[in-house]
C-alpha positions as CSV (number, residue, x, y, z in Angstrom):
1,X,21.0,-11.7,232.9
2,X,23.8,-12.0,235.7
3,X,22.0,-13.1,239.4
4,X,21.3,-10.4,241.7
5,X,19.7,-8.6,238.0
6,X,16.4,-7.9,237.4
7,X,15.5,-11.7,237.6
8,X,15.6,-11.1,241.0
9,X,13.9,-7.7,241.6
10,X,10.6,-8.1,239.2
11,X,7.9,-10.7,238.9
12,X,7.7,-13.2,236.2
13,X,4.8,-15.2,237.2
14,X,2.2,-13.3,235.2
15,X,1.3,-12.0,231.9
16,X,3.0,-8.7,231.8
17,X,3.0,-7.9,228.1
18,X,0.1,-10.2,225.7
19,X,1.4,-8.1,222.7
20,X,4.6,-7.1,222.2
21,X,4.5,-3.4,222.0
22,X,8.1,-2.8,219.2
23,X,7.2,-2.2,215.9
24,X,8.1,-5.4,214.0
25,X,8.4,-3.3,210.5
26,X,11.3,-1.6,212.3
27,X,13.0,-4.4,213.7
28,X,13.0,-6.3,210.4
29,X,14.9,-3.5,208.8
30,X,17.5,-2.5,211.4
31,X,18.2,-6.6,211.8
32,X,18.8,-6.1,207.6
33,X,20.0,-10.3,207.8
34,X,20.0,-12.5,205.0
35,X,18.2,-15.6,204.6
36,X,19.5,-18.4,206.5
37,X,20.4,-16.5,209.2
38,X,20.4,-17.6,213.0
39,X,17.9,-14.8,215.1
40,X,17.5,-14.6,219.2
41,X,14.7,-13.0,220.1
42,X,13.2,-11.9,223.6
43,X,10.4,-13.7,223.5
44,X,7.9,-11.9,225.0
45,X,4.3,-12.4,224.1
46,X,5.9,-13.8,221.1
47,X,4.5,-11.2,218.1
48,X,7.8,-10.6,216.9
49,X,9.9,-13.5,217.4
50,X,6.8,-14.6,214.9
51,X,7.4,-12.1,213.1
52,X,11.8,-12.8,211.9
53,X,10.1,-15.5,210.6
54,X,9.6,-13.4,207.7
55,X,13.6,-12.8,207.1
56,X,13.3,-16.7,206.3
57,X,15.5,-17.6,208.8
58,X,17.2,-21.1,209.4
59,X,16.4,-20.8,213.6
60,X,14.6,-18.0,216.0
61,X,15.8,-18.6,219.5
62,X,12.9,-17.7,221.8
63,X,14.1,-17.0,225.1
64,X,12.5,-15.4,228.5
65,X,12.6,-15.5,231.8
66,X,8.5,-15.7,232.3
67,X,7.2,-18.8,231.6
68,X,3.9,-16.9,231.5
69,X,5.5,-14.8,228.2
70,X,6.6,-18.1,226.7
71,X,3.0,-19.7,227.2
72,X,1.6,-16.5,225.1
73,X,4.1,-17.6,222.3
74,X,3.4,-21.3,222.5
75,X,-0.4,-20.6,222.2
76,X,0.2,-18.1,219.1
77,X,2.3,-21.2,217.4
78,X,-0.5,-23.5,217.7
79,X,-3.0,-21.0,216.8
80,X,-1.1,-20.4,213.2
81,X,-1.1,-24.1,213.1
82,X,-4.8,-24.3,213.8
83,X,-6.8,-21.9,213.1
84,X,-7.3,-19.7,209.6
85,X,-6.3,-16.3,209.3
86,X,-9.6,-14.4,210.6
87,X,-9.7,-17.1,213.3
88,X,-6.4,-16.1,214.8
89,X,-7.2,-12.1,214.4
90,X,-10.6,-12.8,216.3
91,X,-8.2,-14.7,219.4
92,X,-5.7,-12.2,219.0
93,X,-8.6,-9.3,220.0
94,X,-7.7,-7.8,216.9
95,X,-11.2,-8.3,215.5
96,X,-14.7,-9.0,217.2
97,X,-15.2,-12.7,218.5
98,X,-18.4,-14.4,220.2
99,X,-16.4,-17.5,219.7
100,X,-13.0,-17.1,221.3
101,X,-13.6,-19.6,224.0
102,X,-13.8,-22.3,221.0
103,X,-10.8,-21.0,219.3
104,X,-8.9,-20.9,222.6
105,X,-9.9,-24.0,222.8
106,X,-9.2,-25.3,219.7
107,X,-5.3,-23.8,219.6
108,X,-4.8,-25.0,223.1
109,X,-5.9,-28.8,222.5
110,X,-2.0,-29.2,221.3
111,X,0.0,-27.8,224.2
112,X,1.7,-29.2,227.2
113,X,-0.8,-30.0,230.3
114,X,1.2,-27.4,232.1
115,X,0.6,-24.2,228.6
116,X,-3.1,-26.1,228.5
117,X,-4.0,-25.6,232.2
118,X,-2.4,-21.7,231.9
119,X,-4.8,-20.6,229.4
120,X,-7.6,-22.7,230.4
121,X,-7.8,-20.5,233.5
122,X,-7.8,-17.6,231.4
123,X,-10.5,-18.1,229.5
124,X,-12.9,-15.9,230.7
125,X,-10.3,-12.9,230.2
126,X,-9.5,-14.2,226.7
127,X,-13.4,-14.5,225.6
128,X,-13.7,-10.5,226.1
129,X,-9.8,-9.1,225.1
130,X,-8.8,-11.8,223.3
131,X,-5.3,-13.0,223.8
132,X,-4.0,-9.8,223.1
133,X,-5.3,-8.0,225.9
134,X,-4.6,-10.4,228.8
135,X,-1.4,-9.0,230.1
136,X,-1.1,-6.5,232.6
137,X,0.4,-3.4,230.5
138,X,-2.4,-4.2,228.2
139,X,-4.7,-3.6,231.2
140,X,-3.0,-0.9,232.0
141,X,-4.3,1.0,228.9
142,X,-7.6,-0.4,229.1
143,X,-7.9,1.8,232.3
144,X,-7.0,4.9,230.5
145,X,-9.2,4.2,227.7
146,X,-12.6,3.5,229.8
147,X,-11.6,5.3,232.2
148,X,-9.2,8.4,231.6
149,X,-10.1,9.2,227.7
150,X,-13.7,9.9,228.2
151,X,-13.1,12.4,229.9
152,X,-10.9,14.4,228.1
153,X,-12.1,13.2,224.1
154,X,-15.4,11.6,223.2
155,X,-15.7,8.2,221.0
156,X,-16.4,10.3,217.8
157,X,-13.5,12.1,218.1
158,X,-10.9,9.6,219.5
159,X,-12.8,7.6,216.1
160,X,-11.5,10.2,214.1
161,X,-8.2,10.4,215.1
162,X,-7.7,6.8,213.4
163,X,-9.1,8.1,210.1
164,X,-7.2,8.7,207.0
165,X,-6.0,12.1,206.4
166,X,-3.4,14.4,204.9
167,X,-0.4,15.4,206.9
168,X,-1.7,19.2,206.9
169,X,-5.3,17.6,208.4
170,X,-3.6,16.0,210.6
171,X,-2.0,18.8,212.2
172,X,-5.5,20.5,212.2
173,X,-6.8,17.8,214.2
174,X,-4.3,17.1,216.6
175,X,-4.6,21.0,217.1
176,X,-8.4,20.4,218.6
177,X,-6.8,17.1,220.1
178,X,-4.2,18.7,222.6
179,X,-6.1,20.5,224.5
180,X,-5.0,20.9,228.2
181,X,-7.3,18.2,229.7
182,X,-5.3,16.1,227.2
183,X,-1.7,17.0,228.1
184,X,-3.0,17.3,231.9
185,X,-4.2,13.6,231.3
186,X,-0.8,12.9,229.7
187,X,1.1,13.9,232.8
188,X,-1.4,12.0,235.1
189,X,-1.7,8.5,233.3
190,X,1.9,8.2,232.0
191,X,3.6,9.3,234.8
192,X,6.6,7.0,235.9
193,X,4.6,6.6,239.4
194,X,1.4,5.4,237.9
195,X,2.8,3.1,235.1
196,X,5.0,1.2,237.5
197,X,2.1,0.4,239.6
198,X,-0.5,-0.2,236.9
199,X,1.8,-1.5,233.6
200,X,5.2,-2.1,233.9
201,X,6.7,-3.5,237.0
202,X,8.5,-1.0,239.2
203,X,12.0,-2.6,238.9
204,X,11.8,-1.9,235.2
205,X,12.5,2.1,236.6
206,X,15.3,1.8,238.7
207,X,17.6,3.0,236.5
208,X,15.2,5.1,234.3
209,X,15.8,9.0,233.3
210,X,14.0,11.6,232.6
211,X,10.3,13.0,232.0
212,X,8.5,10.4,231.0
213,X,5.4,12.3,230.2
214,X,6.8,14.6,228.6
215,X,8.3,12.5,226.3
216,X,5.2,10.6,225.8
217,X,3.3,14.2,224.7
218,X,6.5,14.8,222.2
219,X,6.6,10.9,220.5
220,X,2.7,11.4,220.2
221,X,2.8,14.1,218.6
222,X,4.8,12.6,215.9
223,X,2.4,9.2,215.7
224,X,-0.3,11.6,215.2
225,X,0.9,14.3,213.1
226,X,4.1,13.1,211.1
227,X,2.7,9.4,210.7
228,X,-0.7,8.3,210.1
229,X,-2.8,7.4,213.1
230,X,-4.9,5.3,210.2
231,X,-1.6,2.9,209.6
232,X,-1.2,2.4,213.2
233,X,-2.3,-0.7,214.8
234,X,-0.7,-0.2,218.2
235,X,-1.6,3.2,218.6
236,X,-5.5,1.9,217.7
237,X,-5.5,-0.8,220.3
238,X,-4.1,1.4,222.8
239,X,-7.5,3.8,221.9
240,X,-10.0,1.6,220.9
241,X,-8.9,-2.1,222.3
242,X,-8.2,-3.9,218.9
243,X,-5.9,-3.2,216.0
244,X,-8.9,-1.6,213.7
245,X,-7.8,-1.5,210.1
246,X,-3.7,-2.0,210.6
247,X,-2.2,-4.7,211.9
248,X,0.8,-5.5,213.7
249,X,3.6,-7.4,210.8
250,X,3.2,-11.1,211.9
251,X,-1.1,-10.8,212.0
252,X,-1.3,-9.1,208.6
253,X,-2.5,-11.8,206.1
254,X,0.4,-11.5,203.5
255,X,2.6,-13.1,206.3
256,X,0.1,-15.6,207.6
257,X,1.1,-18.6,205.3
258,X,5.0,-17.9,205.3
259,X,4.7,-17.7,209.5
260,X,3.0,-21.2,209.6
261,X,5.0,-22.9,206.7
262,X,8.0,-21.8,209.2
263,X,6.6,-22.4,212.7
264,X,8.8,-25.4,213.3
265,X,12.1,-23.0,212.9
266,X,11.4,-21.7,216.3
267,X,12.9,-22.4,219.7
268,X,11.2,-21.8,222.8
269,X,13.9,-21.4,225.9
270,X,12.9,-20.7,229.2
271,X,15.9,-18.5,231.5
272,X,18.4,-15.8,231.3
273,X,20.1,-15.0,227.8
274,X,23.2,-15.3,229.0
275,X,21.9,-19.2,229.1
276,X,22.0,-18.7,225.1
277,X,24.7,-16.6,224.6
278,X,27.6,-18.4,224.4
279,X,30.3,-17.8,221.9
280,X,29.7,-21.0,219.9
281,X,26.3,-19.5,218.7
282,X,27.1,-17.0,216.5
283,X,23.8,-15.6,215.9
284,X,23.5,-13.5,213.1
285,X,21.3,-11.0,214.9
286,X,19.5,-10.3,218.2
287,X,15.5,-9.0,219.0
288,X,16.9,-7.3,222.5
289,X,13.5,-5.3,222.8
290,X,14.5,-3.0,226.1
291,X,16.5,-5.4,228.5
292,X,19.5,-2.9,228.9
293,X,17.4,-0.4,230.4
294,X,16.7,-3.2,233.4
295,X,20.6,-3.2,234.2
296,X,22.5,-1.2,236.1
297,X,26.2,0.4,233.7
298,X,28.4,-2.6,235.3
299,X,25.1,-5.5,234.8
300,X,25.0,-3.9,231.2
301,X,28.4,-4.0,230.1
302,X,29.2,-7.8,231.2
303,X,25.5,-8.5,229.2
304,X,27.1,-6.7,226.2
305,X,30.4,-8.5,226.3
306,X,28.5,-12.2,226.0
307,X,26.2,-11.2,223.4
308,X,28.9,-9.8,221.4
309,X,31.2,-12.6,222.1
310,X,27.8,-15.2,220.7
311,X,27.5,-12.7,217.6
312,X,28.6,-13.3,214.8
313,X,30.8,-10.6,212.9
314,X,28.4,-8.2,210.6
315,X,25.7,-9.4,212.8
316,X,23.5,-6.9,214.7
317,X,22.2,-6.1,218.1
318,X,18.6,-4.1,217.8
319,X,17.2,-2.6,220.8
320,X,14.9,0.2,222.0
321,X,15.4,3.1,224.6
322,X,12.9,4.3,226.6
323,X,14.2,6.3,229.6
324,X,17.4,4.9,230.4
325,X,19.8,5.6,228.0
326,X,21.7,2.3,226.7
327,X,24.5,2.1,223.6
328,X,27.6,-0.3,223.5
329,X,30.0,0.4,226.5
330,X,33.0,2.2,225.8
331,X,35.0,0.2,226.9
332,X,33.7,-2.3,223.8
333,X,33.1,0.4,221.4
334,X,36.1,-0.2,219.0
335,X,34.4,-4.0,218.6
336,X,31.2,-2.3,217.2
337,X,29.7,-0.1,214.4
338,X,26.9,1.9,215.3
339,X,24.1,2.6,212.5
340,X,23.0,5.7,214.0
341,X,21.7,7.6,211.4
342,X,19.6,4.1,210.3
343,X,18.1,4.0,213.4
344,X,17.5,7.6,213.9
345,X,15.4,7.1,209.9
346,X,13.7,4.0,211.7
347,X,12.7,5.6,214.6
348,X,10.8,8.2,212.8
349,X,8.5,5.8,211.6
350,X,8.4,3.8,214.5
351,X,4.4,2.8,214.8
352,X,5.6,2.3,218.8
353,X,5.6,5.4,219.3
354,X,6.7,5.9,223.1
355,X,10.2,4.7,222.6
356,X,12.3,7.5,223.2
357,X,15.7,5.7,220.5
358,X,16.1,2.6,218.6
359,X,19.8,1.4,218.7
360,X,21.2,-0.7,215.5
361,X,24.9,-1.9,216.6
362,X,27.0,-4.2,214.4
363,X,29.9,-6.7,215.0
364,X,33.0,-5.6,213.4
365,X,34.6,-8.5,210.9
């Protein structure tokens, strides 16, 4: 947010994420809003900014610093417009396509020259991933899948995994599953090294602690054993390259109608949040996904203090951990309540598995 952040140290000229990768059932819940309310979202690829749109919201503030991640949203905007429900799964990736060029096509017809040119030149990568599998953390699994998986777990087992079971045949099977080429595999492909080079961008580390493969092992554990794999649509793609039989809250077809009758509640900003928060907004809750994890203690607390200062009181702040450990400052802590044990009860049936907290934090009245 502040110059010299990690605007400065990362790229945001390319796709990095072409799904976003927080579960959407878990952010609707910890937001708890009613309708009317005033949402900001980190935009991202735009899935679950899509997504509040459920909580019938009077406005969704969209806002990111990659033009790139605000062109995935745009397209997904014009594709609900456009485009019937299987149509958008097949350009999502979600389901098999031959015809994704035309629907790229089709959904693109209504964007700006600059959005239109941007996907245009993506085609090619769109016709075999779909738009879901364009960005580079996306990628990034698609390397472990062709490459790494095969040669710990063949195709009928890794199928498997994603079928319907009991909890107790689950454990059975993840029993076979974790076998040492798997947790060696584990250590390799998720280690912070290889995922700043291949996924995430390397700035997104510098204040990161902990094992991250080791956490990875223990959170996939859980998505394997104390949730089922079956119900998992993020945990499928990341095996299998498209969503299988679950699907991600804004792509299921019960949502498909209310998304589009509500498309035109959205607002698509491109810059810093600190841009948007300013105290006469008042939002009524904020889609942080993992920003505070990017900052440094100092960067993080004079984030926090404009966010809370733009919140309106009861509303919430909902963010994810992943190896930097973020809360509310101290020194703003008597401004805040924190809904630990609700997001402790969320995060155990987070379908995004490799997050290692969720954080709900409320606005005192």
């Amino acid at each position: 947010m502040p110059d010299g952040g990690i605007a400065s140290r990362a790229r945001f000229d390319l796709i990095r994420y072409a799904q976003v990768w927080e579960d959407a059932d878990v952010l609707t819940a910890a937001l708890a809003v009613a309708p009317g309310a005033t949402l900001v979202s980190i935009a991202s690829a735009g899935d679950n900014a899509l997504a509040l749109l459920t909580l019938d919201p009077a406005r969704v503030i969209a806002v990111d610093l990659s033009e790139a991640q605000l062109a995935c949203l745009a397209l997904r905007i014009e594709a609900y417009r456009t485009l019937d429900h299987t149509g958008l799964l097949e350009l999502m990736g979600s389901r098999p396509s031959a015809r994704r060029g035309e629907l790229l096509a089709r959904a693109a017809s209504r964007l700006d020259t600059g959005r239109h040119r941007f996907w245009a030149e993506r085609r090619d990568l769109v016709e075999r991933h779909g738009i879901g599998g364009v960005g580079r953390f996306e990628r990034y699994f698609r390397l472990f899948r062709r490459y790494m998986l095969p040669l710990v777990h063949g195709a009928g087992t890794v199928h498997g995994l994603l079928e319907p079971r009991s909890a107790e045949a689950r454990a059975r099977y993840y029993a076979r599953w974790n076998s040492l080429r798997w947790r060696l595999l584990l250590r390799l492909f998720f280690a912070r090294w290889t995922m700043a080079r291949l996924g995430r961008d390397p700035a997104f580390f510098d204040f990161a602690e902990g094992d991250l493969p080791s956490q990875v092992a223990d959170r996939a554990r859980s998505a394997l054993v104390d949730q089922d794999p079956a119900a998992n649509p993020y945990l499928a793609w990341i095996l299998t390259g498209r969503h299988q039989d679950a699907l991600p809250l804004a792509l299921r077809a019960e949502h498909f109608d209310t998304i589009r009758a509500r498309l035109d509640r959205i607002e698509l900003h491109h810059g810093a949040l600190e841009a948007i928060a300013q105290p006469g907004l008042q939002a009524d809750g904020w889609n942080l996904s993992d920003i505070f994890e990017y900052m440094a203690p100092a960067e993080h607390e004079t984030a926090y203090r404009r966010l809370l200062a733009a919140t309106r009181p009861g509303g919430r702040l909902v963010y994810w951990n992943m190896l930097a450990p973020r809360a509310c400052p101290p020194a703003l802590a008597g401004q805040v309540i924190a809904h630990g044990e609700a997001a402790a009860a969320l995060h155990r049936r987070d379908k995004a598995f490799f997050y290692r907290t969720v954080v709900i934090e409320e606005r005192r009245p």
